[in-house]
N, C-alpha and C positions, 0 to 999 in steps of 0.2 A: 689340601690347598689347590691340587689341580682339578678338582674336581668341583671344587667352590667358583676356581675361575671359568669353568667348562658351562656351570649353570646363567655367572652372570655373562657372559657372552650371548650364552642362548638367550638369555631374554634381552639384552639389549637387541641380539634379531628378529626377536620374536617383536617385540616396540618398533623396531623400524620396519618390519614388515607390512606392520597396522595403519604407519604414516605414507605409506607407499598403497597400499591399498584404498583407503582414503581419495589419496591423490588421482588415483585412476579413476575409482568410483567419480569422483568430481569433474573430471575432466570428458567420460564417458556419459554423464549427463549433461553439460554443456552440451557436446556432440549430437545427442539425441534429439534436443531442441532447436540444436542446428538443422538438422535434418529433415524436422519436422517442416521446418518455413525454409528450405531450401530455396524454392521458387523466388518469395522475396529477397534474401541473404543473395541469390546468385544477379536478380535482378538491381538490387540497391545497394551491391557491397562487392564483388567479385568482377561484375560488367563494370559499373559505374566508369573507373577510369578510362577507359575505353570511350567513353563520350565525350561529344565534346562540351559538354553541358558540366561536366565535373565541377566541384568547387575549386581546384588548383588552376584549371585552364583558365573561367571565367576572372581568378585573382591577376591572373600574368594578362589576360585584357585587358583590366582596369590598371593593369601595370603601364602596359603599356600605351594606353589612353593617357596616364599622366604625363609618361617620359615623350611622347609622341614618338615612340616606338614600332609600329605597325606589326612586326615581325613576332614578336613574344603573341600573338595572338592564333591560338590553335584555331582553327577554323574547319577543318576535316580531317577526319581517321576512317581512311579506305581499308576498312576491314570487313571481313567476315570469318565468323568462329562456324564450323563445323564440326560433326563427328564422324570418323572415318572409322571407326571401330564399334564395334559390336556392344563391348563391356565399357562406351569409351564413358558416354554421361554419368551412368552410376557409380563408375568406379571414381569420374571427377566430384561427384557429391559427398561421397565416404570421404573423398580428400580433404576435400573444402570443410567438410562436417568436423573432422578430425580437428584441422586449423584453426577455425574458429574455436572449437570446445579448448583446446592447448592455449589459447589467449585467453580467452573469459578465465578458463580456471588456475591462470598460471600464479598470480598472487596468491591466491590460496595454497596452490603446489607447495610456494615459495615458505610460507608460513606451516607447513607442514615439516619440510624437512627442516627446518628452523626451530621449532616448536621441539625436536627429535636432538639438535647439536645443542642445543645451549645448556639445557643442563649439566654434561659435562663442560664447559666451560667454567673458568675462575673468577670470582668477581670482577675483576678489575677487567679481563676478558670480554664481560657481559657488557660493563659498561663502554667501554670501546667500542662496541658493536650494537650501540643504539642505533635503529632506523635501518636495520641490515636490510630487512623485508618491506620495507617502503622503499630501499634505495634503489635494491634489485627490481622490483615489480614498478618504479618511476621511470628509469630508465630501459628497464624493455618494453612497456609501454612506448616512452618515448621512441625508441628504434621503431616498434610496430608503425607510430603513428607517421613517422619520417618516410619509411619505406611506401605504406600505403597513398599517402597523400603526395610523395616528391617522386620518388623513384619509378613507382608504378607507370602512374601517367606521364611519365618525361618519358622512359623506356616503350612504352609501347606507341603513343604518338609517332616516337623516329621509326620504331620499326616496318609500323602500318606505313608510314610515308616514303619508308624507304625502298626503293625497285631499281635493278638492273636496266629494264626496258619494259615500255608500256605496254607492252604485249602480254605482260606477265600479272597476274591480278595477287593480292596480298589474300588468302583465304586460310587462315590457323583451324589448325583443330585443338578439339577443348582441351584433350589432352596437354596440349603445350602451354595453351594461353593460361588455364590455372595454375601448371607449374612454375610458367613465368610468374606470376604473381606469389604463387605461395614462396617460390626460394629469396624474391627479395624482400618480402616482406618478414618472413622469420628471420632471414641471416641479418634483418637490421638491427632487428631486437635483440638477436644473440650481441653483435658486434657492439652494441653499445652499452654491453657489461664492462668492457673494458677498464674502467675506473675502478669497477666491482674488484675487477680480478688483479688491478696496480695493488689496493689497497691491502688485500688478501696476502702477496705476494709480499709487501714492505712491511708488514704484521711478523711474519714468519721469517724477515730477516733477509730474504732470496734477491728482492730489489733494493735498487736506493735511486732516488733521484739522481746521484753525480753517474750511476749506471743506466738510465734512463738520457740522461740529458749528450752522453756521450752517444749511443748509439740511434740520437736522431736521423743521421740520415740509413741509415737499416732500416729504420723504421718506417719512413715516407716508403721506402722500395717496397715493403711488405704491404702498407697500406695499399699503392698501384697493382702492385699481385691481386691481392685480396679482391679488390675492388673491380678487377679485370675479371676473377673469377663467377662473383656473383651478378654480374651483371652480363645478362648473356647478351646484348649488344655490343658492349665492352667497347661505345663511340666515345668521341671526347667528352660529351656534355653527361653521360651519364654515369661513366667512370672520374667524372668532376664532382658529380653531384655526393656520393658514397663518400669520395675521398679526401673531402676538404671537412667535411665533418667529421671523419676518423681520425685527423692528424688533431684537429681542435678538440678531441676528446683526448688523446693522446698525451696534449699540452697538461688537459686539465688533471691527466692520471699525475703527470708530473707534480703537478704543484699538492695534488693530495699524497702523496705521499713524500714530498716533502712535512707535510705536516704531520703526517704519521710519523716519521721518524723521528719529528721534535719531541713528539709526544709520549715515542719511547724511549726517545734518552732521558727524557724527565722521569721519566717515572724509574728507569735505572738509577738517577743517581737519587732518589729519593729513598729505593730502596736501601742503596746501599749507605747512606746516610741513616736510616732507620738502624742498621744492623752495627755500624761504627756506634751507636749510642745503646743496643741493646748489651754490645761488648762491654764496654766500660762500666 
């Protein structure tokens, strides 16, 4: 027996090995092609924000055109990116290359290690968890696309415009300006599993909505934490921007596992209704 269980272990690692391998394989060719059009990818997708030509700037002009706003309209970003290091561009390309390939290939990822848990799963398990790998790879999407389109260009606009004294000229090096970009843009995507991992959590019994609903205000303070952290300006406008969408994701973790849980008392007492009739 211990030896029967020693093989099927081995190969469930040896199966997840496979789906792990995969995954890099995929995510390493992503990367490659990143790499390849660097030039464009850094010109049309890494800079972008940075102008003011961006499609979010040009929206908050037309925004501000209706409201007779003046003020919502970007008009200049006094910057200049620089390298001050030696290993600084290539090693920002490996980065950049890396990021993009972890987004293109991340629903795949997602569908791999998916692909690996569901067969031990129970029927009634499986059904439950229809849409797991759409829900997951919609909603980091969505964070990716929130961070890149909101966060980025709100964030670096105040930065570039912001100075002690005019003496002082705003010039980043690449090093910073990509890591700026890449930590808001992945932690957006991470951050907005959040529903992923309510749901996950009231599955297995650990949450419940009346636990959730009690420790909202915990929860706003963590969100401002959070929020203070990845955003390394951590001004008001841009610690508003992260944080008013993480508490409305928050709500909505709420109400979904409200409904998870309806869904597992039902099916509790259905069981055990099945088993009062199997008795008899």
């Amino acid at each position: 027996m211990a030896e029967e269980k020693e093989m099927a272990f081995m190969d469930h690692l040896e199966e997840l090995r496979w789906h792990v391998v995969r995954s890099v394989v995929a995510i390493f060719v992503m990367m490659i092609l990143a790499f390849v059009y660097t030039k464009e990818i850094f010109e049309y997708i890494v800079f972008a924000p940075g102008h003011v030509d961006f499609i979010t700037f040009r929206w908050l002009c037309q925004l501000g055109a209706t409201m007779g706003v003046d003020g919502l309209c970007v008009t200049d970003i006094p910057m200049k990116i620089q390298s001050r290091f030696l290993m600084g561009q290539f090693t920002m390309q490996l980065q950049a290359s890396f990021v993009i390939g972890l987004v293109v290939a991340f629903p795949y990822v997602v569908w791999e290690l998916w692909s690996f848990v569901k067969p031990g799963l129970y029927n009634k398990e499986k059904q439950g968890s229809k849409g797991a790998v759409f829900s997951i790879s919609g909603l980091f999407l969505l964070g990716i696309s929130f961070g890149y389109f909101i966060l980025c260009p709100m964030t670096i606009a105040f930065l570039a415009n912001y100075t002690i004294s005019p003496d002082i000229s705003n010039e980043f090096d690449i090093t910073s300006y990509v890591s700026t970009v890449t930590i808001l843009v992945v932690s957006s995507g991470i951050l907005f599993q959040l529903p992923v991992v309510i749901f996950v959590l009231t599955k297995v019994g650990i949450v419940t909505p009346k636990l959730l609903r009690s420790y909202r205000k915990h929860a706003v303070v963590a969100i401002l934490i959070i929020g203070a952290i990845i955003t390394p300006s951590s001004d008001p406008l841009s610690l508003s921007l992260i944080s008013i969408p993480l508490y409305f994701l928050y709500e909505i973790s709420i109400f979904i596992s409200r409904g998870e849980l309806k869904r597992k008392q039902k099916r509790e007492l259905e069981e055990e209704r099945l088993d009062q009739q199997s008795s008899i």
